[in-house]
N, C-alpha and C positions, 0 to 999 in steps of 0.2 A: 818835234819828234822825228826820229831815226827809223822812216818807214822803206821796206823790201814788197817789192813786189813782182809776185812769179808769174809765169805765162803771161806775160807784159806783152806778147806779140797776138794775145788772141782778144775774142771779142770782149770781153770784160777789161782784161788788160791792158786794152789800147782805150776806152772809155775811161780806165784810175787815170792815163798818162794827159787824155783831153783837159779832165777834171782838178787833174794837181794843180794846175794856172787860177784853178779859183781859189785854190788851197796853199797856197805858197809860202803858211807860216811852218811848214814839214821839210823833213830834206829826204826825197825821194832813191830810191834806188831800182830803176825796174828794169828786169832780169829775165829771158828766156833762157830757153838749155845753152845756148851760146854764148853766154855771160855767166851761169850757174845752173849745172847740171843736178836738180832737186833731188835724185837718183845716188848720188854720188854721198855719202855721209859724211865724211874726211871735206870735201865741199863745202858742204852746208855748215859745218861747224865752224870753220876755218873765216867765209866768210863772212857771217855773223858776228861772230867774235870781232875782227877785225873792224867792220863797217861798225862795232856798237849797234845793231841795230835793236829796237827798240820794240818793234812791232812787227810783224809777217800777217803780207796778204796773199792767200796763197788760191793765185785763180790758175792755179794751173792743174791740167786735170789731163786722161785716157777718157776722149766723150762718146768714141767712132761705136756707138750702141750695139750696134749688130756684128765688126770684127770681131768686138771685146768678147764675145762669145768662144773664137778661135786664139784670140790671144788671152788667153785667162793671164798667164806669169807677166805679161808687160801691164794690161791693167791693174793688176794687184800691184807692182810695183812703182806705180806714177798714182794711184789712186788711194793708194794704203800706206806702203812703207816710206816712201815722200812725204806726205805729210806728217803722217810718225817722227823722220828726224828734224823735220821744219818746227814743230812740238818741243821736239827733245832739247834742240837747239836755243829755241828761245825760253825755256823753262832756263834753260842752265845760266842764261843772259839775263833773266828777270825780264824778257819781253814777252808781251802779249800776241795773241794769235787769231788771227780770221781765218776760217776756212770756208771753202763755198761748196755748197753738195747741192742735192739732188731729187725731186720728187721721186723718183724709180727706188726711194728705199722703200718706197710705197708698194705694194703689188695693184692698185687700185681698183681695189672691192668695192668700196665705201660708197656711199650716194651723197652725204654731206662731207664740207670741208675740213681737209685734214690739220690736225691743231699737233704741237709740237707734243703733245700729250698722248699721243695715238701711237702704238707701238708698229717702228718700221719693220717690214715685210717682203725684203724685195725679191723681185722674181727676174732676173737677169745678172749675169756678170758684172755689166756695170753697177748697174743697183745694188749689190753686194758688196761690192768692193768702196764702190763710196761709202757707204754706212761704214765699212769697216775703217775706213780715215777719218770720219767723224770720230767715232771712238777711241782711237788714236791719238787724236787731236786733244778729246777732250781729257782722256787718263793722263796725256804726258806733259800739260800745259794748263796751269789753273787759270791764270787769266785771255780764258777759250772762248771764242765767239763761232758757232758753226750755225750760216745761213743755205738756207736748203729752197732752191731759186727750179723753176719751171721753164722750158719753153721760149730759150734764148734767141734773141739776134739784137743785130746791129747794122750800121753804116758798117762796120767790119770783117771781115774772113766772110767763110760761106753759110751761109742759114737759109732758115726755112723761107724769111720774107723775099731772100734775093733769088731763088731757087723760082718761088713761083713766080717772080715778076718775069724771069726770062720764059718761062715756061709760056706762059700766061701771051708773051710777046708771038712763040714761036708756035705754039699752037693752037688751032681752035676749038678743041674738049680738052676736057682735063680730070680725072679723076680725086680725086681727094676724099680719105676718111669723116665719116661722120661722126662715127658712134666710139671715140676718144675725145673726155672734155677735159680743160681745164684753164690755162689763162696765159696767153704770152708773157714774155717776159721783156722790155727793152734795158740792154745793157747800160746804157746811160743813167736808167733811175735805178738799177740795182747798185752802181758805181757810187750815185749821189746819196743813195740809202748809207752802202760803205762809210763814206766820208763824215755822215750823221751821226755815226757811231762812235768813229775815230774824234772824231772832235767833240761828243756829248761826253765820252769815256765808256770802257768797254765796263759790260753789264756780263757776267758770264752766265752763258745758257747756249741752246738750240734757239732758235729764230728761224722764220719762215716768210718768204719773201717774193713775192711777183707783181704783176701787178693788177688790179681791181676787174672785178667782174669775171665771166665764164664762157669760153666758146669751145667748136669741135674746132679741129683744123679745117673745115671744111667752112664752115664758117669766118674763120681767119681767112682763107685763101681770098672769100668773096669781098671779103670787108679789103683786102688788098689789092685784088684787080678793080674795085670801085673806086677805091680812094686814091688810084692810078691810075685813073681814067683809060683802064683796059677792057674793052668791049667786046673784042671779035674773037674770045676766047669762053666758050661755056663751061663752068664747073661744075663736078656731077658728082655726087656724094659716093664715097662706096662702102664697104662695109671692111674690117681692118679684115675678114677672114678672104677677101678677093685681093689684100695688101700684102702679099706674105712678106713677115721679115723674118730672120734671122733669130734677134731676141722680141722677149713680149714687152709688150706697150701696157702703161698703167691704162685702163678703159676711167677712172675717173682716178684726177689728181690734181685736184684743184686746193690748194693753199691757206689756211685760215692763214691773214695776217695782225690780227689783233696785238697779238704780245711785241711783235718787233713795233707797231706803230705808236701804243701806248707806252712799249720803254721809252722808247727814244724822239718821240714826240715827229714820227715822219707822218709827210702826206703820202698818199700813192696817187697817180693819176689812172684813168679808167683806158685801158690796153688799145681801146681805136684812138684816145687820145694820142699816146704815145707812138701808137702805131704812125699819125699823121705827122709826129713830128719827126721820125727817122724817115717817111716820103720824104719831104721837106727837104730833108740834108741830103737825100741820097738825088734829089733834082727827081722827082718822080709825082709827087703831090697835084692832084690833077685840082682844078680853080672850081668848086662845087658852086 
């Protein structure tokens, strides 16, 4: 298959390009603004057409939570009408579509996990604007797969795990939210989820995806200076109203994943798992 993939330079992105090597019966195409500009429609048409491509994975997103609040027109435009022609594009090619969204369609009311059946609610610009390229995605593009992922990092760009290990190094308290739950996510099994898909063949729906089990970030934080053997750094829970941001945070947005694992027959591993295998790679995993 004649696979595109967009935001290839960010943490998902560069996890498809690790992952293709195990995949290599595909011919890959992977693509930042610098190779193809998502934004650009005459672009997207032009190159699709051309490459034949067959399928679009479209990990490219506006994620900066709290800007997207000030830049409402650039996030609707990388979050919405991007994926719109990426849609349109491959509808017209007869290819199929991924899109990756976002627990913040969620407003996170709820107390139990959220199933693709629960109707989105979100409360921030970004959370808006993604649901509205899921939508997108799904009116312009029948064979649509949109996975709605949690709480990213990786060996890759910047996140939340590489954030506190410097933190964690350079200081000795630390603050961190308690009372926001819901479940990491590592890029590598959402990549290896992808490929599950693409090679089981695409099931059209929403999907919902992270990985297993529930913590606050305050929690993560601990479980990450532990299992990096950082000691001289106290974490101290705080409460998100002593957090102020910009945009609102889901307070619970944790992920039923039953229907992605029963389509398509995946395991998930349980999030300190995986959390210990991105130590691991990043040379950080302390010898318990």
């Amino acid at each position: 298959m004649r696979i595109l993939v967009t935001g290839a330079n960010g943490q998902l992105g560069n996890e498809m390009q690790v992952l293709a090597k195990e995949n290599p019966q595909h011919t890959y195409y992977f693509t930042d603004v610098q190779e193809l500009d998502i934004c650009d429609k005459q672009a997207v048409w032009t190159y699709m057409a051309e490459k034949q491509i067959e399928l679009v994975v479209n990990c490219a997103a506006y994620t900066a939570v709290d800007k997207a609040e000030d830049n409402q027109e650039l996030a609707y435009k990388l979050n919405c009408e991007a994926p719109k022609q990426l849609a349109s594009a491959a509808q017209a090619n007869g290819a199929a579509m991924i899109q990756v969204s976002t627990d913040y369609v969620f407003d996170g009311t709820a107390h139990t996990p959220y199933t693709e059946d629960c109707n989105p609610c979100p409360d921030s610009v970004y959370g808006t604007t993604k649901l509205e390229g899921e939508k997108e995605v799904m009116n312009h593009c029948e064979q649509a797969v949109v996975i709605r992922t949690a709480w990213l990092y990786s060996i890759f760009g910047n996140n939340f795990v590489k954030t506190m290990l410097r933190l964690g190094k350079e200081r000795d308290s630390l603050g961190v939210v308690f009372d926001q739950i819901g479940t990491p996510t590592y890029a590598n099994d959402l990549a290896r989820a992808i490929y599950a898909i693409i090679n089981k063949g695409i099931v059209r729906g929403i999907y919902h995806f992270s990985n297993e089990g529930v913590c606050s970030w305050y929690d993560f934080t601990v479980a990450i200076h532990r299992l990096a053997g950082i000691t001289t750094c106290k974490v101290k829970p705080l409460h998100t109203a002593e957090y102020p941001a910009k945009a609102n945070r889901p307070a619970y947005s944790v992920l039923d994943k039953t229907k992605i694992k029963t389509t398509f027959d995946i395991e998930i591993p349980h999030w300190e798992e995986s959390l210990k295998q991105c130590l691991i790679k990043l040379g950080m995993k302390n010898e318990e």
